[in-house]
N, CA, C and O atoms as CSV, one atom per row, in Angstrom:
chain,resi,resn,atom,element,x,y,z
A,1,UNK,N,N,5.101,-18.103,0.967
A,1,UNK,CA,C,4.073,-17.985,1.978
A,1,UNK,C,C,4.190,-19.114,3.002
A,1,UNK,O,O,4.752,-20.180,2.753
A,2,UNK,N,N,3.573,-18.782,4.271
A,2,UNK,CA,C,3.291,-19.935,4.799
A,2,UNK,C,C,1.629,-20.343,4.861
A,2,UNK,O,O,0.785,-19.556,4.433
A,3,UNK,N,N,1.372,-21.274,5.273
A,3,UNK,CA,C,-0.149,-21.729,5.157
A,3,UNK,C,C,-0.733,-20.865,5.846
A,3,UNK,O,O,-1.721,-20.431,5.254
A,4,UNK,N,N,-0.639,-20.609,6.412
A,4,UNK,CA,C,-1.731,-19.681,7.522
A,4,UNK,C,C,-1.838,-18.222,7.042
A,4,UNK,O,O,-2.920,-17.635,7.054
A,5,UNK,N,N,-0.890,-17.746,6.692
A,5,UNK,CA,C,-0.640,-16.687,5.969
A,5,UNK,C,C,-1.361,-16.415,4.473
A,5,UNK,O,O,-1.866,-15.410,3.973
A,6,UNK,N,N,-1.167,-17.784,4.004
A,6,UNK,CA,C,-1.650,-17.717,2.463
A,6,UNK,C,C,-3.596,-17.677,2.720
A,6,UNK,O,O,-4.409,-16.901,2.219
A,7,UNK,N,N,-3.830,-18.872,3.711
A,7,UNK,CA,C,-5.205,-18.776,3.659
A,7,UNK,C,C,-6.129,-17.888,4.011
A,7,UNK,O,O,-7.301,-17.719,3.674
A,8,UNK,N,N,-4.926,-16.990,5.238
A,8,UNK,CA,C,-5.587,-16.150,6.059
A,8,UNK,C,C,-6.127,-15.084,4.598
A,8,UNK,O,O,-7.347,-14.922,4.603
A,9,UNK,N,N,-5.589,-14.568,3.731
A,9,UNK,CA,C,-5.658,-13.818,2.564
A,9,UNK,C,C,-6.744,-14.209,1.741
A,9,UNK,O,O,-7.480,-13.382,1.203
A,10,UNK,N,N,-6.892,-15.592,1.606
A,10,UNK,CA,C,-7.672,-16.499,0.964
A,10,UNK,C,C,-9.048,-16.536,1.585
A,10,UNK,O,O,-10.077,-16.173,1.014
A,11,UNK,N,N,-8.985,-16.881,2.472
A,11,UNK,CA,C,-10.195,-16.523,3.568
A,11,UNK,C,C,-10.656,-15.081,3.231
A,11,UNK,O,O,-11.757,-15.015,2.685
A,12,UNK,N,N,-9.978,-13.865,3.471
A,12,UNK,CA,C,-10.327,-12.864,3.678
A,12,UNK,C,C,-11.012,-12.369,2.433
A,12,UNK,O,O,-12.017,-11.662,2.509
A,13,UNK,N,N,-10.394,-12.793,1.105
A,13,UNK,CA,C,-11.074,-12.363,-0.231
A,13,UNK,C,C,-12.287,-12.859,-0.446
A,13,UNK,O,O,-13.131,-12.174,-1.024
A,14,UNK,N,N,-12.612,-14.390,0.077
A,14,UNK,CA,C,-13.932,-15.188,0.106
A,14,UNK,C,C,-14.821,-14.431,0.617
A,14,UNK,O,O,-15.903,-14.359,0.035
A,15,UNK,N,N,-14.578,-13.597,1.952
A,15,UNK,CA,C,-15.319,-13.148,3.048
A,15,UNK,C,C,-15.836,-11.772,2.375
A,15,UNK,O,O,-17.035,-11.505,2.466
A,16,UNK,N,N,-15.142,-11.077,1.844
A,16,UNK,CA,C,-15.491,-10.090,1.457
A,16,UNK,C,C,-16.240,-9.744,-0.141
A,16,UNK,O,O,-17.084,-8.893,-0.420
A,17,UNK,N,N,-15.522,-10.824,-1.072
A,17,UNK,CA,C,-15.991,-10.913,-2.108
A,17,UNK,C,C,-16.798,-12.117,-2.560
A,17,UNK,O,O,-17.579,-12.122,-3.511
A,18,UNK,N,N,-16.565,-12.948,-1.908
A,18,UNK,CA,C,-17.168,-14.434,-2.399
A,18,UNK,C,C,-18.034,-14.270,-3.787
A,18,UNK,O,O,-17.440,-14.520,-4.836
A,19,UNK,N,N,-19.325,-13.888,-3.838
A,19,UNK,CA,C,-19.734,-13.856,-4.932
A,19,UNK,C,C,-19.366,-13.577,-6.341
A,19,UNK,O,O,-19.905,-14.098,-7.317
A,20,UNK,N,N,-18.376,-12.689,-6.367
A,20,UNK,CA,C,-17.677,-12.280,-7.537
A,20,UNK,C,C,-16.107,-12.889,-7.746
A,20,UNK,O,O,-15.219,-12.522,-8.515
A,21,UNK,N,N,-16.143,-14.080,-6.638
A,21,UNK,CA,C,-14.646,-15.072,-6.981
A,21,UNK,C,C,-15.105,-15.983,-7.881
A,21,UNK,O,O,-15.064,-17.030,-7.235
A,22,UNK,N,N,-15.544,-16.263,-9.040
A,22,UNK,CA,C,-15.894,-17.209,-9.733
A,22,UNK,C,C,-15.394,-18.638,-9.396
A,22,UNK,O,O,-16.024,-19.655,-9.105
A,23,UNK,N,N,-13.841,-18.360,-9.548
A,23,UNK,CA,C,-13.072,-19.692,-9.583
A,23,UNK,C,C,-11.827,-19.140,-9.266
A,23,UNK,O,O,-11.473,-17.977,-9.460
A,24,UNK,N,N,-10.922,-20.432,-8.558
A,24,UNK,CA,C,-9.726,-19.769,-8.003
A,24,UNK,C,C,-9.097,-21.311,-8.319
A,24,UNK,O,O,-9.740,-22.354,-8.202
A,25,UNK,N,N,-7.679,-21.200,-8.751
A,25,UNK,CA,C,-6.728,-22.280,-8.874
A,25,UNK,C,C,-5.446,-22.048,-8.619
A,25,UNK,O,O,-5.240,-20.875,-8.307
A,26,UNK,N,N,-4.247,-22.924,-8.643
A,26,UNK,CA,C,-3.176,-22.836,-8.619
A,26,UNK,C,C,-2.939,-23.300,-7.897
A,26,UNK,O,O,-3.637,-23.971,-7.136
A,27,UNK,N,N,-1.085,-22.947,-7.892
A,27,UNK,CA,C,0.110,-23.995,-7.068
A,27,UNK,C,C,1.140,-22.683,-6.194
A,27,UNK,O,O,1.745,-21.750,-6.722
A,28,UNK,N,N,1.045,-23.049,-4.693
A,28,UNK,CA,C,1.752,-22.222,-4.051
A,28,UNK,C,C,2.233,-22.839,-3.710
A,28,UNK,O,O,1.918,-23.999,-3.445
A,29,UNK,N,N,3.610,-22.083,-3.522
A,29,UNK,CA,C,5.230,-22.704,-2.880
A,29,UNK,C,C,4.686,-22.169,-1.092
A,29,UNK,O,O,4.451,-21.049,-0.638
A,30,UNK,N,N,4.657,-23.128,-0.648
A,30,UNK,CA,C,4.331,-22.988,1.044
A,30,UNK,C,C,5.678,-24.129,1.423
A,30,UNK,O,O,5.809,-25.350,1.335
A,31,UNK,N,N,6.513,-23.044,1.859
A,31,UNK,CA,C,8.035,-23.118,2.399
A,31,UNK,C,C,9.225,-24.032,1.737
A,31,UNK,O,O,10.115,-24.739,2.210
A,32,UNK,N,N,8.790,-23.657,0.355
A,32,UNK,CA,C,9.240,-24.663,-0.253
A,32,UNK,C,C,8.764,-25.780,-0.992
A,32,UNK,O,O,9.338,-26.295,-1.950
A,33,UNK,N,N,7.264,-26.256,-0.299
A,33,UNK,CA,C,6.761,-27.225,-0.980
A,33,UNK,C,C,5.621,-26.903,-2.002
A,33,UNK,O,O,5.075,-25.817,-1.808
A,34,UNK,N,N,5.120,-27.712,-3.152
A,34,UNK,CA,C,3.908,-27.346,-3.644
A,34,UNK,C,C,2.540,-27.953,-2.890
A,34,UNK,O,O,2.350,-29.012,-2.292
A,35,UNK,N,N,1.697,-26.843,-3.178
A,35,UNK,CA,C,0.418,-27.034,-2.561
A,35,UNK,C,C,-0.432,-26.813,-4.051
A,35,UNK,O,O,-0.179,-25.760,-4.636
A,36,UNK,N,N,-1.211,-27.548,-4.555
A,36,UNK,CA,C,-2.575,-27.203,-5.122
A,36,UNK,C,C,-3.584,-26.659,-4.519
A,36,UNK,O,O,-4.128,-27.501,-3.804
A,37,UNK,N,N,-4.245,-25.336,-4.455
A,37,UNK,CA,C,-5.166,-24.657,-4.176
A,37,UNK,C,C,-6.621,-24.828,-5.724
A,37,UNK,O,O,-6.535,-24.760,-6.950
A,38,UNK,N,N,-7.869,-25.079,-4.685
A,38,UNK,CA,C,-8.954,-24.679,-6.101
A,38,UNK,C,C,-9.888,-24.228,-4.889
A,38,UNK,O,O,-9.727,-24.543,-3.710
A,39,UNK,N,N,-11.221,-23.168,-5.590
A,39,UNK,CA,C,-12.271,-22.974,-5.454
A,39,UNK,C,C,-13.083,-22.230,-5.812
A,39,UNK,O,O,-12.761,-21.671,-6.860
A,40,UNK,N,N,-14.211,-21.890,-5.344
A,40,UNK,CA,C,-15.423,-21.364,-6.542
A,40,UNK,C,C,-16.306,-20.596,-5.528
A,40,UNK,O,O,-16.952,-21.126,-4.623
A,41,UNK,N,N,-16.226,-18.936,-5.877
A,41,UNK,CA,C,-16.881,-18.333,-4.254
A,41,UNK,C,C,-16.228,-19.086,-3.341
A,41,UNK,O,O,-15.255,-19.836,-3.419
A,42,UNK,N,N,-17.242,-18.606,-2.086
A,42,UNK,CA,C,-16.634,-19.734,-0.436
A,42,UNK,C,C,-16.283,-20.839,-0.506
A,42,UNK,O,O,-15.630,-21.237,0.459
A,43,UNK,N,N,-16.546,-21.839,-1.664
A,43,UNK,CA,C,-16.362,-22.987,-1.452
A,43,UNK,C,C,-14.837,-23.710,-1.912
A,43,UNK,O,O,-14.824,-24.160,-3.058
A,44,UNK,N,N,-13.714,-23.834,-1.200
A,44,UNK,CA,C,-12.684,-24.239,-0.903
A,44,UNK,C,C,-11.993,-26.052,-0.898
A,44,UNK,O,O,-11.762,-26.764,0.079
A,45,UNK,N,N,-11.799,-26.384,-2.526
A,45,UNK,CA,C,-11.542,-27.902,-1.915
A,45,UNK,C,C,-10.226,-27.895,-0.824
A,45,UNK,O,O,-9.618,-26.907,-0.410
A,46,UNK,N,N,-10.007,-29.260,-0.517
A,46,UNK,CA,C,-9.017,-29.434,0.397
A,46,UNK,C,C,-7.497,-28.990,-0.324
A,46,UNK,O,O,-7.326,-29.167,-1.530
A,47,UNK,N,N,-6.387,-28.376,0.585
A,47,UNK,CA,C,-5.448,-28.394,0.029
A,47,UNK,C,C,-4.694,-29.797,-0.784
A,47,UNK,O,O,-4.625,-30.810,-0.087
A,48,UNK,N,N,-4.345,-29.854,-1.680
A,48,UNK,CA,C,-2.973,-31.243,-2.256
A,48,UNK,C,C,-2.008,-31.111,-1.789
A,48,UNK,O,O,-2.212,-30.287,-0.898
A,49,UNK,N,N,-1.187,-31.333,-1.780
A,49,UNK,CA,C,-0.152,-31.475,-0.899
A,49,UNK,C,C,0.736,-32.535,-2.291
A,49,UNK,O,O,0.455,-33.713,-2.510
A,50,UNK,N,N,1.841,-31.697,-3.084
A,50,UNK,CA,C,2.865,-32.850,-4.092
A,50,UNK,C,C,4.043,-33.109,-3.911
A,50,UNK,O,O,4.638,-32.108,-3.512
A,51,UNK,N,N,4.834,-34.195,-4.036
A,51,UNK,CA,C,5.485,-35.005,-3.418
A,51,UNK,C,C,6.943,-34.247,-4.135
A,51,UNK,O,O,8.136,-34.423,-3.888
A,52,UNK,N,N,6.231,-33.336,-5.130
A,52,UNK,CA,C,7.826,-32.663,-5.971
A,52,UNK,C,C,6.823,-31.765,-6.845
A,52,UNK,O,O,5.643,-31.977,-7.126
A,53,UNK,N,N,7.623,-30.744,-7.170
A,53,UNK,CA,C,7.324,-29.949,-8.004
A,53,UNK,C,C,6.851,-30.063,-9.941
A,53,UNK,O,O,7.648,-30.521,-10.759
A,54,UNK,N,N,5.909,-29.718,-10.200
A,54,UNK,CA,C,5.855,-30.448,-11.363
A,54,UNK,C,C,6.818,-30.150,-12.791
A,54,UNK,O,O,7.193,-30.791,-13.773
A,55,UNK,N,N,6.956,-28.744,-12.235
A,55,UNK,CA,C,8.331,-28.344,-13.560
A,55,UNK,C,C,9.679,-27.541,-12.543
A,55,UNK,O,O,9.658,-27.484,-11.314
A,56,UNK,N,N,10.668,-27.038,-13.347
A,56,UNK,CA,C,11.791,-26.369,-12.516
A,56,UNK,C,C,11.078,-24.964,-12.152
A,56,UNK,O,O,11.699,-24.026,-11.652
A,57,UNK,N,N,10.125,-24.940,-12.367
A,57,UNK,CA,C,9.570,-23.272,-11.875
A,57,UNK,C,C,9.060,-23.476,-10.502
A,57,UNK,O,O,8.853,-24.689,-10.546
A,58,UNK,N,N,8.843,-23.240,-9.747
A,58,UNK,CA,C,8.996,-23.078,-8.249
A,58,UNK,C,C,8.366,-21.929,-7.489
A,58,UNK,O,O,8.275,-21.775,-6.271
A,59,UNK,N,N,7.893,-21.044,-8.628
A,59,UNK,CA,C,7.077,-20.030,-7.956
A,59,UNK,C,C,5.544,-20.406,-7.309
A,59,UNK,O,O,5.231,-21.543,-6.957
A,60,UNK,N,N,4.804,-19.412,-7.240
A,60,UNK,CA,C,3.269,-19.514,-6.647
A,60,UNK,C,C,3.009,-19.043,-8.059
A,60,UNK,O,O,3.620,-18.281,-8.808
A,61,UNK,N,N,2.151,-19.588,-8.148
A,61,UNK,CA,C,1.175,-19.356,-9.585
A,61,UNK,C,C,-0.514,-19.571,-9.659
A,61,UNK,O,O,-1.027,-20.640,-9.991
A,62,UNK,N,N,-1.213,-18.450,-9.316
A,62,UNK,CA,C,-2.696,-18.249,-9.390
A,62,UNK,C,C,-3.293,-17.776,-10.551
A,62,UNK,O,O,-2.833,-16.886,-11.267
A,63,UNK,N,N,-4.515,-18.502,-10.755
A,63,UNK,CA,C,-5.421,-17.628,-11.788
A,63,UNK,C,C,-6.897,-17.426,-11.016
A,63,UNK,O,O,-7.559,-18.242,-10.375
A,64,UNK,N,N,-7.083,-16.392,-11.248
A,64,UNK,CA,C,-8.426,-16.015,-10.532
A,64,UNK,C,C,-9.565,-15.479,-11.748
A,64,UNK,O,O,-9.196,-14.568,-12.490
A,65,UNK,N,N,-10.468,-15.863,-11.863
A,65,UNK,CA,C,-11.554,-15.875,-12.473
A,65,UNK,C,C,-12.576,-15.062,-11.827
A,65,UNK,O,O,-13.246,-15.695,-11.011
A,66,UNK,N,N,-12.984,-13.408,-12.017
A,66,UNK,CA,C,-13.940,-13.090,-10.932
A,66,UNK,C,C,-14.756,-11.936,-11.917
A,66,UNK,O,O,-14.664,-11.456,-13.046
A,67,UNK,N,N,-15.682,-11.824,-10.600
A,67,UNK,CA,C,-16.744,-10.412,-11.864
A,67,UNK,C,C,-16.331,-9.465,-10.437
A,67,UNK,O,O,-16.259,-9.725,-9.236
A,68,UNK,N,N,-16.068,-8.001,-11.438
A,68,UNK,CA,C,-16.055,-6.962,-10.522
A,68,UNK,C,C,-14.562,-6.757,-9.495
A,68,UNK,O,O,-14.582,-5.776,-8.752
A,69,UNK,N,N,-13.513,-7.510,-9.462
A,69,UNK,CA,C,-12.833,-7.859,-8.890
A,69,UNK,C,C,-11.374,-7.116,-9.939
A,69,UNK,O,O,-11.176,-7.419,-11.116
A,70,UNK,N,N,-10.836,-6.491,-9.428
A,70,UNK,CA,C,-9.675,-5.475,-9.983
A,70,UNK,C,C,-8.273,-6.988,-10.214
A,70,UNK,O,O,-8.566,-7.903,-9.445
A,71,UNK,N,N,-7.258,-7.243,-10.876
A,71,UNK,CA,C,-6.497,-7.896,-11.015
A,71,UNK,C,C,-5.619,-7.144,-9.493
A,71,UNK,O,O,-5.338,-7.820,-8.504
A,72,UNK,N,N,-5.403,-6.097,-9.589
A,72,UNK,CA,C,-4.533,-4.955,-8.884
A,72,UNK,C,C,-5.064,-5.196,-7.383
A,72,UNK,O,O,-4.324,-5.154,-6.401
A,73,UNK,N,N,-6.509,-5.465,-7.338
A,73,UNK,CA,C,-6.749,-5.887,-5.882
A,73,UNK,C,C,-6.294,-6.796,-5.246
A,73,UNK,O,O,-5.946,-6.675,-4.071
A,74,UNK,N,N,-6.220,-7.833,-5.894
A,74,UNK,CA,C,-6.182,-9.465,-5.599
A,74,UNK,C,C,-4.435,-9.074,-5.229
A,74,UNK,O,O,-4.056,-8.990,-4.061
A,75,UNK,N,N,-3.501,-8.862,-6.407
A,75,UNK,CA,C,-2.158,-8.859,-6.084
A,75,UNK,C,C,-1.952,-7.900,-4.483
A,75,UNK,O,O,-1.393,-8.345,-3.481
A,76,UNK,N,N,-2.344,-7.030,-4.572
A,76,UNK,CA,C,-2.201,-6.131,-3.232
A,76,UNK,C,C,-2.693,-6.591,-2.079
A,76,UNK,O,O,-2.092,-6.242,-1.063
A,77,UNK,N,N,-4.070,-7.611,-1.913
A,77,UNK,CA,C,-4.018,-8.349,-0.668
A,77,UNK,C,C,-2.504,-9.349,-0.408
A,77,UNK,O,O,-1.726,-9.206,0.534
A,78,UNK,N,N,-2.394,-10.289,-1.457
A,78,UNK,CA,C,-1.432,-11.246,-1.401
A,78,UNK,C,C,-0.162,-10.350,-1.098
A,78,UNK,O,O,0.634,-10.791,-0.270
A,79,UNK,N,N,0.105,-9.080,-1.722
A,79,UNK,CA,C,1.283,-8.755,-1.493
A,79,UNK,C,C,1.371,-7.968,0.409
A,79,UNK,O,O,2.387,-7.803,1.084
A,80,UNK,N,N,0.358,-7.740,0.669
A,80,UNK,CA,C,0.774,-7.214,1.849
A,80,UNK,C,C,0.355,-8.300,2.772
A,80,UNK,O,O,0.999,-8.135,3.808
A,81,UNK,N,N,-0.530,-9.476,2.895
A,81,UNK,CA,C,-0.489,-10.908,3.236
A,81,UNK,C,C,1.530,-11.315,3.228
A,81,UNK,O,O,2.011,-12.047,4.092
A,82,UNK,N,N,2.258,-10.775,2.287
A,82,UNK,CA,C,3.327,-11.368,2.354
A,82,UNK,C,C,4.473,-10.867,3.394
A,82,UNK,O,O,5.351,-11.418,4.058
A,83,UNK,N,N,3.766,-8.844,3.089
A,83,UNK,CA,C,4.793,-8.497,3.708
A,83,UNK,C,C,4.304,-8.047,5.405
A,83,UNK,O,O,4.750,-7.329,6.300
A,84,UNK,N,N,3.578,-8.602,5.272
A,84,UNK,CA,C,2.981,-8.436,6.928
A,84,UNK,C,C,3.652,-9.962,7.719
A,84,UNK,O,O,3.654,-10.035,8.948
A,85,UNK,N,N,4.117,-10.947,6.979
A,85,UNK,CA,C,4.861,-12.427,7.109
A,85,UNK,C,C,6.031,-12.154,7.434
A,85,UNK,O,O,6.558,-13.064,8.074
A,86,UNK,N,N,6.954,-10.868,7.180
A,86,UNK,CA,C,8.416,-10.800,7.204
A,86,UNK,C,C,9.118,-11.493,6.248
A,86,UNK,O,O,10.348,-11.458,6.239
């Protein structure tokens, strides 16, 4: 992903679901680098920003915690968030 891309998605699930996002975490590869993502409904801490990756895995890795909220939804915003990126 890139940042704008990732949040724009991120944003958009808050906006629409907020109440039923319980909690949101993880580590996205934004162009290569890791980013720590957290939050709870709308409320969004600041991105982290790490100086290296913490293991050889290198992917984006989310867990989402929500009421009412399909697993299948969440992947299908992010996935067309990706492919709307090129």
């Amino acid at each position: 992903f890139t940042w704008p891309v990732f949040a724009g998605a991120l944003e958009l699930l808050a906006a629409l679901r907020g109440p039923d996002l319980l909690r949101m975490k993880g580590i996205v590869n934004v162009g290569g680098a890791p980013v720590v993502v957290q939050g709870v409904q709308h409320i969004f801490s600041d991105p982290v920003h790490l100086d290296r990756w913490p293991s050889d895995d290198h992917g984006t890795r989310l867990v989402f915690i929500t009421r009412r909220i399909e697993r299948a939804a969440v992947a299908a915003l992010f996935a067309a968030a990706a492919a709307l990126e090129g």
